[in-house]
Structures are given as C-alpha cells and as structure tokens.
C-alpha positions as a printed NumPy array, in Angstrom:
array([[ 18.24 ,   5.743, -10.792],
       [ 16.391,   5.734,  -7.597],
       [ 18.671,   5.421,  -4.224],
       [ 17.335,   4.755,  -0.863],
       [ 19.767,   4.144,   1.809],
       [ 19.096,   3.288,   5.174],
       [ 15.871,   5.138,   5.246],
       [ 13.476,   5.41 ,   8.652],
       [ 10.888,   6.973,   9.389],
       [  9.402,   7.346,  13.189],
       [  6.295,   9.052,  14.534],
       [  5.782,  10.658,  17.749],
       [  2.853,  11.24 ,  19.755],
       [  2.084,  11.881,  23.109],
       [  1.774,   7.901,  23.971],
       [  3.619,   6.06 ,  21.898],
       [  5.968,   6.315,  19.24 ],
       [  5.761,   4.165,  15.819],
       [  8.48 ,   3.14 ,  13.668],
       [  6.631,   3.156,  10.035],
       [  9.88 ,   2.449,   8.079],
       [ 13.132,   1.117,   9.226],
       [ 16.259,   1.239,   8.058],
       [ 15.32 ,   0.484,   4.318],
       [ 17.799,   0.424,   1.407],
       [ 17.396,  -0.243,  -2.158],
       [ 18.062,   1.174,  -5.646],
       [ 15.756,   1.046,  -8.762],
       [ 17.401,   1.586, -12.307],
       [ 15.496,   4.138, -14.682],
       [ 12.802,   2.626, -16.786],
       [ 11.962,   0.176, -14.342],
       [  8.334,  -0.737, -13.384],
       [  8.076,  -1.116,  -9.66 ],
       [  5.466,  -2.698,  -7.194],
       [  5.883,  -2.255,  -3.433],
       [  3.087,  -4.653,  -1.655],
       [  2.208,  -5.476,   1.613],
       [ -0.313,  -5.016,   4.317],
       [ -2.611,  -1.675,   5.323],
       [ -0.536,  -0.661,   7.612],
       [  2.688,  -1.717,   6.404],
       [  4.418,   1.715,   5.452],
       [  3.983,   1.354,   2.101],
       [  2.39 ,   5.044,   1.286],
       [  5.087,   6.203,   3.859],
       [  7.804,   5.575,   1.685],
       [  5.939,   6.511,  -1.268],
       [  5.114,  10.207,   0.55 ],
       [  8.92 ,  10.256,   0.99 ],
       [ 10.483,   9.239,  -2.15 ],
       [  7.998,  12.342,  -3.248],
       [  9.182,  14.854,  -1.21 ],
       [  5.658,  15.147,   0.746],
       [  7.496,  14.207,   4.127],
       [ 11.359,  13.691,   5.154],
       [ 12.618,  10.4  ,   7.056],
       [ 14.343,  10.72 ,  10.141],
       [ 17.179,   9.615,   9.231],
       [ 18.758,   8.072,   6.026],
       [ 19.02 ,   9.445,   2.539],
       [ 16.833,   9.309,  -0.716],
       [ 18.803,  10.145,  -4.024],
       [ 16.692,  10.732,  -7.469],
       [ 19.057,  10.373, -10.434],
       [ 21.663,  12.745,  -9.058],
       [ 20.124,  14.722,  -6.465],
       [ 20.114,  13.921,  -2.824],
       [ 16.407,  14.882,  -1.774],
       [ 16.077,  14.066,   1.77 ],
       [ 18.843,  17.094,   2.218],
       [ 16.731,  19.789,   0.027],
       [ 15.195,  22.513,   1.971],
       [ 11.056,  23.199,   1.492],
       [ 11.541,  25.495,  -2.001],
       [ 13.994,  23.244,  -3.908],
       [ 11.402,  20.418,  -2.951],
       [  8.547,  22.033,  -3.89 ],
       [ 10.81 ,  22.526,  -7.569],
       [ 11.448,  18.806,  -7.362],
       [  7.901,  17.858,  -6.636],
       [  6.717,  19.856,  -9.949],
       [  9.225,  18.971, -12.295],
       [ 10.629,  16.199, -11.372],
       [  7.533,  13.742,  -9.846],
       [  4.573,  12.335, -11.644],
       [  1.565,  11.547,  -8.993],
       [ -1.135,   9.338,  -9.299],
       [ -3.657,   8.219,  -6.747],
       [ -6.109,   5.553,  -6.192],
       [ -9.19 ,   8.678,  -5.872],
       [ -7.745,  10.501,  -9.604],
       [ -7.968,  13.602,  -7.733],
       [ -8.885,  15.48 , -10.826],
       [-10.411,  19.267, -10.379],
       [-14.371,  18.629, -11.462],
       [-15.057,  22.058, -12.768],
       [-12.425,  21.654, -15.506],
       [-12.196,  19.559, -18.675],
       [ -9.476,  16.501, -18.984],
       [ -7.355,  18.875, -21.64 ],
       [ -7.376,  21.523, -18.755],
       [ -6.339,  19.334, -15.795],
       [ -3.303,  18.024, -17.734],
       [ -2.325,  21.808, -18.694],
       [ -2.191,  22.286, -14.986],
       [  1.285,  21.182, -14.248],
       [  2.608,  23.036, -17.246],
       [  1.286,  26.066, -16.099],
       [  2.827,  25.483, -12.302],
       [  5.957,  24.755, -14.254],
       [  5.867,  28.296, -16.024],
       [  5.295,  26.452, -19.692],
       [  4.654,  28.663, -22.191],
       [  1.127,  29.249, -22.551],
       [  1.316,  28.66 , -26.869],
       [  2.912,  25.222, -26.104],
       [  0.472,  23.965, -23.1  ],
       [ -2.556,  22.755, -24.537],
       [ -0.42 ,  21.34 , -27.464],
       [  1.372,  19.434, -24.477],
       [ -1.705,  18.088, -22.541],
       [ -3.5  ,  17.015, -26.058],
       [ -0.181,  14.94 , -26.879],
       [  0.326,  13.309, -23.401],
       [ -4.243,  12.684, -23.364],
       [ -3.824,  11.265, -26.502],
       [ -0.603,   8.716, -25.796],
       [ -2.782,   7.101, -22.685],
       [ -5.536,   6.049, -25.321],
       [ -8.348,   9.073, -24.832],
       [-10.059,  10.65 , -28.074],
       [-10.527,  13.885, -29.128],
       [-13.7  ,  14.335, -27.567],
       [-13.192,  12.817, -24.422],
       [-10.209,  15.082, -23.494],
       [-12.526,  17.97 , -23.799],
       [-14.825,  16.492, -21.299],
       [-14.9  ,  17.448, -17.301],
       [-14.335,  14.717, -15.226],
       [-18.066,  13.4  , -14.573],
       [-18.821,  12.545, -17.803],
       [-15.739,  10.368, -17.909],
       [-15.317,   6.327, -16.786],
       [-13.254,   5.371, -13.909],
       [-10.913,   4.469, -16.303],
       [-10.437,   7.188, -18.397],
       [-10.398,   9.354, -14.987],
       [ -7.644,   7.347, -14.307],
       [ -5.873,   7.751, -17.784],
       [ -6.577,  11.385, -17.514],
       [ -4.453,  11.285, -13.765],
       [ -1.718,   9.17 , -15.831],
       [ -1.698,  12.356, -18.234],
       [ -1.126,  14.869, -15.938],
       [  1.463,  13.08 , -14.292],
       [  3.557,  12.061, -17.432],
       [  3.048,  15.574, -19.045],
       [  6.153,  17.433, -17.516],
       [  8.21 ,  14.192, -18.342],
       [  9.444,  13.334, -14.794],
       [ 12.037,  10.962, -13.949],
       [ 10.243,   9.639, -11.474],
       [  6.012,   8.334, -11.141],
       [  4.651,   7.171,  -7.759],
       [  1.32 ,   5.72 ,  -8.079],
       [ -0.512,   4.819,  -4.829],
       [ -3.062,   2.047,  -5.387],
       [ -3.993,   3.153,  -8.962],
       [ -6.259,   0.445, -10.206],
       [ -7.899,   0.335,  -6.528],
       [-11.405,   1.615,  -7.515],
       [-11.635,   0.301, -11.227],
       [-12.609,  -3.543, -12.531],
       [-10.477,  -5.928, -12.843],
       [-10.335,  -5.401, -16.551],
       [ -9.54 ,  -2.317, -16.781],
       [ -7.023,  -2.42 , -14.189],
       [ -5.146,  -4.62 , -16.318],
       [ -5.572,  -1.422, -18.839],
       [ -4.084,   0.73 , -16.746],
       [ -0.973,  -1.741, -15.244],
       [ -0.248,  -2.263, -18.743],
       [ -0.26 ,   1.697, -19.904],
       [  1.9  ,   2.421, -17.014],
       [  4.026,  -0.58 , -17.587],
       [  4.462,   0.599, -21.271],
       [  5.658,   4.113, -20.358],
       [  8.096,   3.295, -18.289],
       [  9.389,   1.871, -21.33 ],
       [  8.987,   4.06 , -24.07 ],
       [  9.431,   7.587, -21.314],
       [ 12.934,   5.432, -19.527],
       [ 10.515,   6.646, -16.591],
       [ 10.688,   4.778, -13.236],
       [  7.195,   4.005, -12.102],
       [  6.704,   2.902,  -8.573],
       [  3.284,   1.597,  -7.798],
       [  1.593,   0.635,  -4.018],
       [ -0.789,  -1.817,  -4.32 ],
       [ -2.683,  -5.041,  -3.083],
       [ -3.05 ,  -6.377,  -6.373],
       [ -0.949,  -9.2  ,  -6.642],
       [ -1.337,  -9.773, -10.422],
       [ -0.139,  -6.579, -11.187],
       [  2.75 ,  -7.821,  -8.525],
       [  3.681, -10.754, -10.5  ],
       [  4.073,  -8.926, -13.48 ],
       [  6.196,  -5.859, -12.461],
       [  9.769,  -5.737, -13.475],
       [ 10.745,  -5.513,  -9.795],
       [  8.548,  -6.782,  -6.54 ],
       [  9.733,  -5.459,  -2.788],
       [  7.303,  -6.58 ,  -0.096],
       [  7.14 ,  -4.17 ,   3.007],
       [  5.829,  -5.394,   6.271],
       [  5.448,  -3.633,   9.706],
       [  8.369,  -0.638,   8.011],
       [ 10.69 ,  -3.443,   6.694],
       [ 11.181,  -5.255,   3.887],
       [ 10.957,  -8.854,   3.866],
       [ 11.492,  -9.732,   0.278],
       [ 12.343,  -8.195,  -3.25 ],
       [ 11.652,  -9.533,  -6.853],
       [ 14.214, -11.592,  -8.199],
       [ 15.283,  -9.014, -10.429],
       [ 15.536,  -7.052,  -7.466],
       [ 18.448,  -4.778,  -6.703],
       [ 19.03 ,  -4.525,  -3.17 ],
       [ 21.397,  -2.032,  -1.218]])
C-alpha cells in the first residue's frame, strides 16, 4: 500500500517562493492502477519525483508498503530506488549503444543479480510485455516507439518492485498504441499485485484507471470514485 500524508512541497528562490504540492493525503492499495491528471504545471511530476525518492517534501510523510521513505537518508534511498521502484518515462530513456535484452539486464546488475540468472531475467520480463526473440536483441533504433516503450516497461518490472511510476508514458506514441501500452501496464498491475501510478493528459486512459486523483495548482481537487482518500 502506498501512504501519503499531508505531503508539501515548496520551492525557494531568490524572488519568490512556490508551493508545488500542498498538504496532500491519500493511500493506494497494492495492485491498483493509478492516474494522477491535471494541468502542466500542476505538480503532478512533483509528487511523482517524490513518491520515487528523487526529491523529499518539506514536510509530510510518504510510506511504501511498510517503510516510511520521506525519513530515509540518501543510501537507503538510493536501495529503495533500485529495488523497490519501477520508472518509466514519456522519452524511454533507453541507453542507444546497447540491445533491448541488455538495457533490461541493467537493473539486475545495479541490484548485484547474479550474472547466470540476468539475461534469463531480462528475456522473461521482454518477453511478458509482447516483444519477440529477435526484437529483444535489437538496440534501440531499430525498434518502434512502441516497443521502445515496452522495452522501458521491461526494465522497470524486471526487479519486481512494489511500486511503478510512469510519467506521461504513452505521450509520444499513437493513439493506438497507447491504448497498447495503458492496457499492458493495466494488466501487470494485476497479474505482478504491482501499484502503477501513471501522470498523464490522456483522459481515456483516465477514465479507465482503477483510481483517478486530479491535481491542480499542488492540490487535489477530485479523486476517482473508487478513490481512497486520507
């Protein structure tokens, strides 16, 4: 389960100060497929950055099945981020010089896998977002958007993580195959009991999340009717 209580987040600079979140609270159950929406702006990939470690609120408390984040010092977050956290972003951010098989291994290797069981690994998590043999052996250019994107998916799901954060991940693909990739992501939160939390401007992929929030200037203004508020 996902815990976020009271959470704000404010930013200083030498003329102004900016209150990106404020004083947020909600909790997500485990397996659930999440959508936060709302304007650029808004503070959406704020509280994404913080639910991932990447950034701590000022004040307020994030908890990740048992563990308390927002109180972990920079090593036992950097732990967290590897083993616990799935990312996936709108840009893939795959390395180009190295094939889709290798790019999944990555995080197994971070994560001190064995070296006999990584490839193994990456081929098993490639293969359960839909790519084929000989695509997974393939660098990154002479893939689709799409299968880019399923290749990102991979690497994020390969360490099994409680917990997937994926900022705007249909934003650069077609309409049909974003509806691809909503419903591969939708499907593993099922089959993985992963929580997948997804930023987006896609309101079809909105409407058809388990659980909606709507954030708007660091607040939210609404949650899903299945939504389980603090």
């Amino acid at each position: 389960m996902i815990k976020v209580t009271k959470l704000t987040r404010i930013f200083k600079t030498n003329s102004e100060t900016v209150k990106a979140l404020e004083n947020i609270s909600f909790t997500i159950k485990d397996g659930t497929f999440a959508s936060i929406v709302g304007r650029s702006g808004s503070g959406k990939t704020t509280l994404l950055g913080l639910m991932g470690g990447l950034d701590k609120p000022t004040s307020g408390s994030i908890s990740v099945g048992n563990k308390e984040i927002t109180s972990m010092n920079d090593s036992k977050l950097i732990k967290y981020r590897s083993s616990k956290i799935g990312f996936v972003f709108q840009s893939y951010n795959l390395i180009p010089n190295l094939s889709a098989l290798e790019n999944v291994m990555l995080p197994l290797e971070f994560n001190k896998v064995e070296s006999s069981q990584r490839q193994n690994l990456a081929k098993e998590a490639l293969i359960s977002v839909g790519l084929d043999e000989n695509q997974i052996k393939r660098k990154p250019a002479r893939l689709s958007g799409g299968q880019q994107q399923r290749v990102a998916i991979a690497r994020a799901i390969v360490t099994k993580p409680k917990l997937v954060l994926a900022d705007e991940p249909t934003g650069n693909l077609d309409s049909h195959t974003a509806k691809v990739i909503f419903k591969l992501l939708k499907d593993l939160a099922k089959s993985e009991n992963t929580t997948i939390i997804v930023v987006t401007h896609d309101l079809e992929i909105a409407k058809n999340s388990d659980l909606t929030f709507k954030i708007e200037d660091g607040k939210f203004i609404k949650g899903g009717s299945n939504a389980k508020r603090s």
